[in-house]
C-alpha positions as CSV (number, residue, x, y, z in Angstrom):
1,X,-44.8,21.6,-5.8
2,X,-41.5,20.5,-7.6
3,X,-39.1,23.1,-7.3
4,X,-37.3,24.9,-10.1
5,X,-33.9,23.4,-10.0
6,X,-35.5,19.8,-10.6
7,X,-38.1,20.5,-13.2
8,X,-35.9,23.3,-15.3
9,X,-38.3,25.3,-17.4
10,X,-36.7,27.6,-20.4
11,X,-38.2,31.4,-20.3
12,X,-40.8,30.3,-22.5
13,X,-42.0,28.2,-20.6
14,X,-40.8,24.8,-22.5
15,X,-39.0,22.0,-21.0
16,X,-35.5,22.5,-20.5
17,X,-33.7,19.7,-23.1
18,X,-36.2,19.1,-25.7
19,X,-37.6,22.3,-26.0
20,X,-41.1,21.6,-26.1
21,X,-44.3,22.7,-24.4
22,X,-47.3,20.3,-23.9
23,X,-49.5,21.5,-27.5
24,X,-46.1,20.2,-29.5
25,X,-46.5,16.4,-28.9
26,X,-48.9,13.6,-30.1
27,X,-49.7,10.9,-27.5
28,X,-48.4,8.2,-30.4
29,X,-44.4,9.1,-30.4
30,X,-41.5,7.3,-32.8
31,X,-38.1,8.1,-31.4
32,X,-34.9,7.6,-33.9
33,X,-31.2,8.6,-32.6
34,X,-30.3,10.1,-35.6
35,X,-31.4,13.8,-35.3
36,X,-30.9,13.2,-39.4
37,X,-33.3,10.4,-38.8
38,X,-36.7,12.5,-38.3
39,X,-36.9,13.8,-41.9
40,X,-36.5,10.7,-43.3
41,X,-39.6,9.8,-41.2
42,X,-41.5,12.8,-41.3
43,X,-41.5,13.4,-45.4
44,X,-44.5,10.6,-45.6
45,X,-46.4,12.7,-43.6
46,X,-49.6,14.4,-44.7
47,X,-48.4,18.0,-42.7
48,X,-46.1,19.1,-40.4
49,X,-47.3,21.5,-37.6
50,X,-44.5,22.1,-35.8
51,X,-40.8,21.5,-35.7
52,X,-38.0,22.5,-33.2
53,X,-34.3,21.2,-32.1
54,X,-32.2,22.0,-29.4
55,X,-28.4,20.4,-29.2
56,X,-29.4,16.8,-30.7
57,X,-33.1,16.7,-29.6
58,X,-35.4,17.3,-32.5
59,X,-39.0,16.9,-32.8
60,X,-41.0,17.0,-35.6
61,X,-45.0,16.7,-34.9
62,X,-47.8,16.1,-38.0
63,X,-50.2,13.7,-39.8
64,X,-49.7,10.8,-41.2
65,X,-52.7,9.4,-43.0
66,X,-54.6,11.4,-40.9
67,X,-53.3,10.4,-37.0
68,X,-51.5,12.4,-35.4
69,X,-47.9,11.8,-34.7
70,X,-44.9,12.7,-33.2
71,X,-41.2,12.3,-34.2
72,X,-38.1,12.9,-31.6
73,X,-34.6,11.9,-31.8
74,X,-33.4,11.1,-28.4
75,X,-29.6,10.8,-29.5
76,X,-27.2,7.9,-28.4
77,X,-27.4,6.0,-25.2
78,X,-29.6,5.7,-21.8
79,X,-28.4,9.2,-20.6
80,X,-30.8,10.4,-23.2
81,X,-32.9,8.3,-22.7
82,X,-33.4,9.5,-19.0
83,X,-33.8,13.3,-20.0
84,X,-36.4,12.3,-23.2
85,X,-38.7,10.4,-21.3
86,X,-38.3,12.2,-17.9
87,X,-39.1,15.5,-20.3
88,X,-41.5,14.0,-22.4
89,X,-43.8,12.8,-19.1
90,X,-43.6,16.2,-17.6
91,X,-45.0,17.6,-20.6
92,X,-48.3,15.1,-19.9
93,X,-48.4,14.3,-16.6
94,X,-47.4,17.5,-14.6
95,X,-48.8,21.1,-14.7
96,X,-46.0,23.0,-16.2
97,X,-47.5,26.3,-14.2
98,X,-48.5,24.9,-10.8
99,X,-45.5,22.6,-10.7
100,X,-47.7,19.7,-9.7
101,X,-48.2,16.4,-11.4
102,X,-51.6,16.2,-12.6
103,X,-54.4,13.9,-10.7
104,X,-55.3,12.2,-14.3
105,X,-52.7,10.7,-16.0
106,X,-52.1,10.0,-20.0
107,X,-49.8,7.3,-21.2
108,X,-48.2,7.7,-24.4
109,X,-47.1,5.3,-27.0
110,X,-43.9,5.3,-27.9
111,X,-41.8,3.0,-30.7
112,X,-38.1,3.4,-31.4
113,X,-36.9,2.5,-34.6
114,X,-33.3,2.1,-34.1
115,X,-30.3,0.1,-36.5
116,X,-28.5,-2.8,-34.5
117,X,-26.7,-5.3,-34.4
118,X,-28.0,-9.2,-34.4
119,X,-26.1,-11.5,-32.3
120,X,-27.4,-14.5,-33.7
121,X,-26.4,-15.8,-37.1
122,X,-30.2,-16.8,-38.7
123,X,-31.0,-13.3,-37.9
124,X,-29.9,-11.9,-41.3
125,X,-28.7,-7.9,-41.9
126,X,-31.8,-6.0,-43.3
127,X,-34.5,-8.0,-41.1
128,X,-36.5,-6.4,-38.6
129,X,-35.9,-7.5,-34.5
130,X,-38.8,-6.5,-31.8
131,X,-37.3,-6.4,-28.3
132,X,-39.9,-8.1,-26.3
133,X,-37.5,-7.6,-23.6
134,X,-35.0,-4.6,-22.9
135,X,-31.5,-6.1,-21.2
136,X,-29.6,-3.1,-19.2
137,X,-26.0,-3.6,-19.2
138,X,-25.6,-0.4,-17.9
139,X,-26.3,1.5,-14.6
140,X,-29.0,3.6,-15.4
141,X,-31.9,2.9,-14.0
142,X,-30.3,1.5,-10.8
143,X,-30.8,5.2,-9.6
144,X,-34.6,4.3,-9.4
145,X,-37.3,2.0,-7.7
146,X,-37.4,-1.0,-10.4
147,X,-37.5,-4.0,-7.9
148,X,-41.2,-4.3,-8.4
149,X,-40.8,-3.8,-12.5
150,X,-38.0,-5.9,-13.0
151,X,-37.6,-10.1,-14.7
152,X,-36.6,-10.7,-11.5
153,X,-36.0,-15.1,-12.7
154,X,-34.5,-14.1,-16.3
155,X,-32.0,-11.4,-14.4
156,X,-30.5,-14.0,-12.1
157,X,-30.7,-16.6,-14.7
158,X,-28.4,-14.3,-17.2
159,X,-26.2,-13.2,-14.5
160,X,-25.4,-16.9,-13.5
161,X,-25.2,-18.0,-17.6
162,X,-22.8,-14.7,-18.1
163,X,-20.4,-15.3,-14.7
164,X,-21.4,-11.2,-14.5
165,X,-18.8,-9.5,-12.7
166,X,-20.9,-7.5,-10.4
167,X,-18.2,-4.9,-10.1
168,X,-19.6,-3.3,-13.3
169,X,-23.4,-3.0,-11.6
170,X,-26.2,-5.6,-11.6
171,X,-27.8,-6.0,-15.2
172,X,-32.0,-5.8,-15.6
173,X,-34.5,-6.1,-17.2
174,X,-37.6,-4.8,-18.6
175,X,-40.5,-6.6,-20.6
176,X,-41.7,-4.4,-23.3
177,X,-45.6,-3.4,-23.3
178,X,-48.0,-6.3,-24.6
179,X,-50.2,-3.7,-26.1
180,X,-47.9,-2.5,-28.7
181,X,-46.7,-5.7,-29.0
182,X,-49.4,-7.6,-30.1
183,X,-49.9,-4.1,-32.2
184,X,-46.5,-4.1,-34.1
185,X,-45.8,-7.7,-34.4
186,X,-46.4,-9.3,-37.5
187,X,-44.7,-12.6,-39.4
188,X,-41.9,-10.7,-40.8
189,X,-40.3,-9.9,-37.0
190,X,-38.2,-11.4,-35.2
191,X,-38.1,-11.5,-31.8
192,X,-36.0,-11.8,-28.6
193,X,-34.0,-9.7,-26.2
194,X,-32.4,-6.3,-26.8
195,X,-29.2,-5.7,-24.8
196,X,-28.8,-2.4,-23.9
197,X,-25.2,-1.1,-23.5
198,X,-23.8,2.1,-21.8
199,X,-21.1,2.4,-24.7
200,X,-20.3,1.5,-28.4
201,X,-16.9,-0.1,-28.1
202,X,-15.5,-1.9,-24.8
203,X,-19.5,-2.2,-23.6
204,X,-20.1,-3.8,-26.7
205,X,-17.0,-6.3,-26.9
206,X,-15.3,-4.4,-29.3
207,X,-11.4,-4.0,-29.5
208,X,-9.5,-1.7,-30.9
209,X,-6.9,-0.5,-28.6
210,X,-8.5,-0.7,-25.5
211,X,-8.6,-4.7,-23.8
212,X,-12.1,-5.0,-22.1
213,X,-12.9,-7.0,-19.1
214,X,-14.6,-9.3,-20.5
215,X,-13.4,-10.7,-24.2
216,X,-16.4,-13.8,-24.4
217,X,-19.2,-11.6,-23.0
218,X,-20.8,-11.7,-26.8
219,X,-20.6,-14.8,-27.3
220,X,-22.3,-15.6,-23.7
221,X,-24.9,-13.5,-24.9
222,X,-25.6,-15.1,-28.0
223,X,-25.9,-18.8,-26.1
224,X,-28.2,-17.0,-23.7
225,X,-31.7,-18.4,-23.2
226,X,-34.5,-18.3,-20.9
227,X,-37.3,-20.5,-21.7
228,X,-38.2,-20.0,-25.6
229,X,-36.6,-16.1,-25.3
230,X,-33.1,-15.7,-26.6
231,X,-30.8,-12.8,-27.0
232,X,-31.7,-11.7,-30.6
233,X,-29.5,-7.7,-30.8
234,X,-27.4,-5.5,-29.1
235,X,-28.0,-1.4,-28.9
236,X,-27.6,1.2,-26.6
237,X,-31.6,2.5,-25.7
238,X,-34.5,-0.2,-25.5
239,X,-33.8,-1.3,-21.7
240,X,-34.1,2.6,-20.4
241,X,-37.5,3.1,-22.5
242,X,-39.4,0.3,-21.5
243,X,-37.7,0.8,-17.4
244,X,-38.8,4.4,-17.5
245,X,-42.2,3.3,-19.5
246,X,-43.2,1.4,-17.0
247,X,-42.4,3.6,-14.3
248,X,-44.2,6.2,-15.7
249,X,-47.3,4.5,-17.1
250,X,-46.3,4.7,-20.8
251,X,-46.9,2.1,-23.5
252,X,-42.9,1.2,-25.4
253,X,-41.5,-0.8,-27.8
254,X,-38.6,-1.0,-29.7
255,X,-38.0,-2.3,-33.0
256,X,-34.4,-2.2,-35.0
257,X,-33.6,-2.7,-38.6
258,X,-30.4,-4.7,-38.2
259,X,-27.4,-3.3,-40.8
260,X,-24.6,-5.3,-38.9
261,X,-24.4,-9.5,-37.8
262,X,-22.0,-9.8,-35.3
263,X,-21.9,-13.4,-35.1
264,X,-21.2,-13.9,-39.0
265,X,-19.1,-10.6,-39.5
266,X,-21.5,-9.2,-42.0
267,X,-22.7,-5.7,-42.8
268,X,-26.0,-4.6,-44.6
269,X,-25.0,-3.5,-48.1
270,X,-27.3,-0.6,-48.1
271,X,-28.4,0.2,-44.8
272,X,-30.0,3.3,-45.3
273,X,-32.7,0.8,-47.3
274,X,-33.6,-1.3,-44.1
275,X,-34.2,1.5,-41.9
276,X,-36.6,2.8,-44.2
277,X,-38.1,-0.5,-44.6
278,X,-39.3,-0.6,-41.4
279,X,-39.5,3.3,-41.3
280,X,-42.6,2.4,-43.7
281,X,-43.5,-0.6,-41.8
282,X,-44.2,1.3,-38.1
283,X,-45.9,4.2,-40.0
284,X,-48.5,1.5,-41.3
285,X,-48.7,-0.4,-38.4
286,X,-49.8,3.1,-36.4
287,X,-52.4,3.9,-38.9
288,X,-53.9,0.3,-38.8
């Protein structure tokens, strides 16, 4: 039986963070930061059933076109990430009341939208990137068993192309799932590698006041190849989904309207139209 103090349960009986209890969620998930984020999603729907928030989690669950679906923002960064998908696999996978995880397991499907920013110049502001792989530049999920889940070839290879200083934590990563690949891809995506940083500024090589470690780390990461797979964005979730996805037996993938170019300097001039560009685009694709 898990015990109380590592499976914390509010007094109705709903997971601690998210505020949810098993009947709230679909088993086909989008996740957006924004907690601002899930209306803009959830006003195509046919209904809403039910709708909570607690701090910056906020789930929305309803029908689109008539599949069920739910909506979650997560917030910023793989902290998040950890108590989201942690919560969010309790509320299928273990018996709230017994404490025990259950003999059958489900596997959700879960899609990030998220805004980004490209780090290669013919990857324009207001296109569409799918992370086929997630790039952990963070810690994370070093506090779990991912030898067996983990690129092992493209880790060392980016390491070695990077001169990683290994004071900051060995990077990883994590191939996103086929299934929803091959679901959500179309001729209008571009694909690649998502970095995943543990931090908006310094993390992400940007100076304001602050020097970083390591001032050519973005541009290493734009020349960065591994057979036909290059580094296409840079964002702060995708590598602790699909790590904790796979761990747990649930299908991710992460797709990003990209507002910013960091290699040309450029910003989307309406990015609130791209995000719900492809806001439109992964609601169609789950009805298909």
């Amino acid at each position: 039986m898990i015990k109380s103090s590592e499976l914390i349960l509010n007094p109705d009986g709903s997971v601690y963070h998210l505020n949810l209890k098993p009947e709230h969620i679909a088993h086909d998930i989008i996740f957006v930061g924004d907690q601002n984020r899930v209306e803009k999603i959830t006003q195509f729907f046919d209904n809403i059933e039910f709708s909570t928030q607690k701090r910056e989690f906020k789930t929305q669950t309803g029908t689109y076109k008539g599949k069920r679906i739910t909506v979650m923002s997560t917030g910023i960064g793989p902290d998040n990430i950890d108590i989201t998908m942690n919560e969010l696999d309790a509320l299928v996978n273990i018996d709230l009341e017994t404490r025990k995880p259950k003999k059958e397991l489900t596997s959700l499907n879960i899609v990030r939208i998220g805004t980004s920013g490209s780090l290669q110049k013919d990857i324009p502001v207001d296109s569409f990137v799918m992370g086929e792989f997630g790039l952990g530049l963070d810690n994370m999920m070093r506090s779990y068993l991912i030898e067996d889940i983990v690129e092992k070839d493209m880790e060392k290879a980016f390491i070695k192309h990077t001169n990683w200083d290994l004071k900051k934590g060995t990077p990883y990563i994590f191939a996103c799932s086929e299934t929803m690949k091959n679901k959500f891809d179309s001729d209008q995506i571009h694909k690649g590698i998502t970095g995943t940083a543990g931090g908006f500024y310094g993390p992400q090589g940007r100076v304001l006041r602050l020097d970083i470690q390591d001032p050519e780390l973005n541009g290493k990461m734009d020349n960065f190849k591994f057979g036909e797979t290059r580094m296409a964005n840079l964002e702060m979730e995708t590598s602790a989904i699909y790590g904790l996805g796979k761990l747990l037996g649930h299908n991710c993938l992460s797709l990003n309207a990209i507002i910013a170019n960091r290699a040309n300097g450029t910003f989307s001039a309406d990015p609130y139209k791209a995000v719900d560009a492809l806001i439109q685009y992964t609601l169609g694709k789950f009805v298909e």
